[in-house]
Residue frames relative to the residue before (quaternion, step in Angstrom):
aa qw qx qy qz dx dy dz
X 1.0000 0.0000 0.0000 0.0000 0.00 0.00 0.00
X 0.8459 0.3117 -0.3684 0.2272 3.43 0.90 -0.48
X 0.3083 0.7103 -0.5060 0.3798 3.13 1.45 1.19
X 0.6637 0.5899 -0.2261 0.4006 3.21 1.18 -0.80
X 0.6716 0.3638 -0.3538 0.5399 3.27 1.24 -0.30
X 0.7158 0.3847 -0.4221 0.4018 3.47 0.49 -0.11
X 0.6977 0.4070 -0.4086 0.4250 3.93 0.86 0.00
X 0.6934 0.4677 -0.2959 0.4614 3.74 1.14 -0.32
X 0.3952 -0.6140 0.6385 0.2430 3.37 -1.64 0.81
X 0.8286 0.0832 -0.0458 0.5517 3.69 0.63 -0.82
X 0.2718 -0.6619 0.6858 0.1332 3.86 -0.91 0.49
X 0.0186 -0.7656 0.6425 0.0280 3.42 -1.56 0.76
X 0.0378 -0.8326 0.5516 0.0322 3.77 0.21 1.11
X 0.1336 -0.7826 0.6077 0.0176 3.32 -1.21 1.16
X 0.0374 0.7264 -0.6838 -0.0572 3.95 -0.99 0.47
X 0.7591 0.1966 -0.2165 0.5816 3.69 -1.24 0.74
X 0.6238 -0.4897 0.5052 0.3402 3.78 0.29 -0.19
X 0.4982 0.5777 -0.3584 0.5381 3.45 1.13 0.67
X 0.2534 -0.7236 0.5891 0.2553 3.45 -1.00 0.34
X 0.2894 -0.7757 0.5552 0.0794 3.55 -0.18 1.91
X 0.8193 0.0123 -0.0024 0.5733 4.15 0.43 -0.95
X 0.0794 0.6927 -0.7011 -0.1494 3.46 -1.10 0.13
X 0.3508 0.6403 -0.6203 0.2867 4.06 -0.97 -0.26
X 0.7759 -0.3428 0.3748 0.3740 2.93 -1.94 0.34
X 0.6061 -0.3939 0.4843 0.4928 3.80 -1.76 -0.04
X 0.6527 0.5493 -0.4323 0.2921 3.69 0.70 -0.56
X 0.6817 0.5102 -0.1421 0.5048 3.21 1.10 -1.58
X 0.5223 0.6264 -0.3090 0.4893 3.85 1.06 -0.22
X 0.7197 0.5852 0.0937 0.3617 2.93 0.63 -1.77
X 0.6617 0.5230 -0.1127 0.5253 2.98 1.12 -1.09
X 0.7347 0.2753 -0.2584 0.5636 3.75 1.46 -0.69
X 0.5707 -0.6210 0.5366 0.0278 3.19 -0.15 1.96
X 0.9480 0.0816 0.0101 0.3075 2.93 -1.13 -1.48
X 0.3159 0.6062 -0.5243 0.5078 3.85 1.65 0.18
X 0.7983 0.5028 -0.2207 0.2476 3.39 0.35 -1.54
X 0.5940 0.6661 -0.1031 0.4392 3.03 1.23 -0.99
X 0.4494 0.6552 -0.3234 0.5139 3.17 1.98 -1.21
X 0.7820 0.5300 -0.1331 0.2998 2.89 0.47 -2.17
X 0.2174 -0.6869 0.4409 0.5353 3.67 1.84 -0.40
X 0.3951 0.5222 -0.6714 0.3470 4.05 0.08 0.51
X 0.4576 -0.5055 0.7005 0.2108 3.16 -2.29 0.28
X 0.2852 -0.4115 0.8048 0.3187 3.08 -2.17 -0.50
X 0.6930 -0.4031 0.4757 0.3619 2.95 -1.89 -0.12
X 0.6775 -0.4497 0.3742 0.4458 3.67 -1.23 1.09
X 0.8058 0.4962 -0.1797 0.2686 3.52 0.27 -1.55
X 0.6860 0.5580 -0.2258 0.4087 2.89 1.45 -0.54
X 0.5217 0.6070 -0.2433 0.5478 3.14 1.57 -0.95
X 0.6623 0.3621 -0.3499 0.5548 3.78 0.69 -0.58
X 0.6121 0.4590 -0.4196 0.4885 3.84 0.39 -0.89
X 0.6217 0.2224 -0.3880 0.6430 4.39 0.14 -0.30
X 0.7612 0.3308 -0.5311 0.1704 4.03 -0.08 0.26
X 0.4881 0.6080 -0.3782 0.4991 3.12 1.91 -0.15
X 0.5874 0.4983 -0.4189 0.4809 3.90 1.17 -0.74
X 0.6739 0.4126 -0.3046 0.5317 4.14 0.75 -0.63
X 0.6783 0.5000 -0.3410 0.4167 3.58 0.90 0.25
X 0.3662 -0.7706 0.2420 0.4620 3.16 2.19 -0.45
X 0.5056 0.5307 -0.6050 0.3110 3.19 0.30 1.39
X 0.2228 -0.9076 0.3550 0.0243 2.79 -0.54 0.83
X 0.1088 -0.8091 0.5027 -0.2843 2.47 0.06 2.42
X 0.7044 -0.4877 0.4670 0.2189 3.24 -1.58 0.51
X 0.3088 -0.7122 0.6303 0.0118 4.20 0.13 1.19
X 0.8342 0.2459 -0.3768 0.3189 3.48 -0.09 -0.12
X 0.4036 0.6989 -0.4848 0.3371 3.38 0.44 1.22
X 0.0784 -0.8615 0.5013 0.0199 3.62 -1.01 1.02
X 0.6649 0.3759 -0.3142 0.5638 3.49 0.94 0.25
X 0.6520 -0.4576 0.4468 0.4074 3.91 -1.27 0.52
X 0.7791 0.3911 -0.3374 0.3553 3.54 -0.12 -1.13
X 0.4372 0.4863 -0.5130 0.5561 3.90 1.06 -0.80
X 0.6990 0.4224 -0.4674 0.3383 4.01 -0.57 -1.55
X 0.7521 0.4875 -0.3740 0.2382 3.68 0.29 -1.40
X 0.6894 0.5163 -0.2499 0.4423 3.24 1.54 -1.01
X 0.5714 0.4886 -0.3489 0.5595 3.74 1.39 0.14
X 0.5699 0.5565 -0.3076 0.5204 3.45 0.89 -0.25
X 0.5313 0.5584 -0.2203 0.5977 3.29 0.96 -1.40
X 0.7049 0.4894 -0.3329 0.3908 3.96 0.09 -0.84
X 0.8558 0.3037 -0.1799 0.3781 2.58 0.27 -1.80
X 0.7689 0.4396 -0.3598 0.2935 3.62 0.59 -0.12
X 0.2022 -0.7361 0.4882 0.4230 3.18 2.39 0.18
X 0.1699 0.3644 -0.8550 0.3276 4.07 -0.86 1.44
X 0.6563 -0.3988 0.6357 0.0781 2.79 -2.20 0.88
X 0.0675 -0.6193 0.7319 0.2760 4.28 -0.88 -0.09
């Protein structure tokens, strides 16, 4: 999956031959536990970025690659790179 967010502008997920989600990798992404229904994933990174947001930092969920997370991490805890 996290190839898929970084090469696509828009994601269309289908189950039964229906078109269950379409939207960006963010807006996709973003519904966790739809997916999850669906037995798909998100990207590793992402799945930790919405557990660090349910843990109460309050970071930024739409991220899908390590270096975005490090540099939201980096924010939110104001550390210097």
């Amino acid at each position: 999956m996290e190839d898929v967010a970084r090469l696509v502008d828009r994601l269309i997920v289908m189950e039964r031959g229906t078109i269950a989600l379409d939207g960006t990798p963010a807006e996709v992404f973003g519904q966790v536990a739809r997916l999850t229904e669906m037995g798909l994933g998100v990207p590793q990174i992402t799945e930790l970025m919405h557990e660090l947001k349910a843990r109460g930092l309050a970071v930024n969920t739409d991220i899908f690659t390590v270096e975005k997370a490090e540099e939201e991490i980096i924010r939110v805890m104001g550390w210097q790179k």
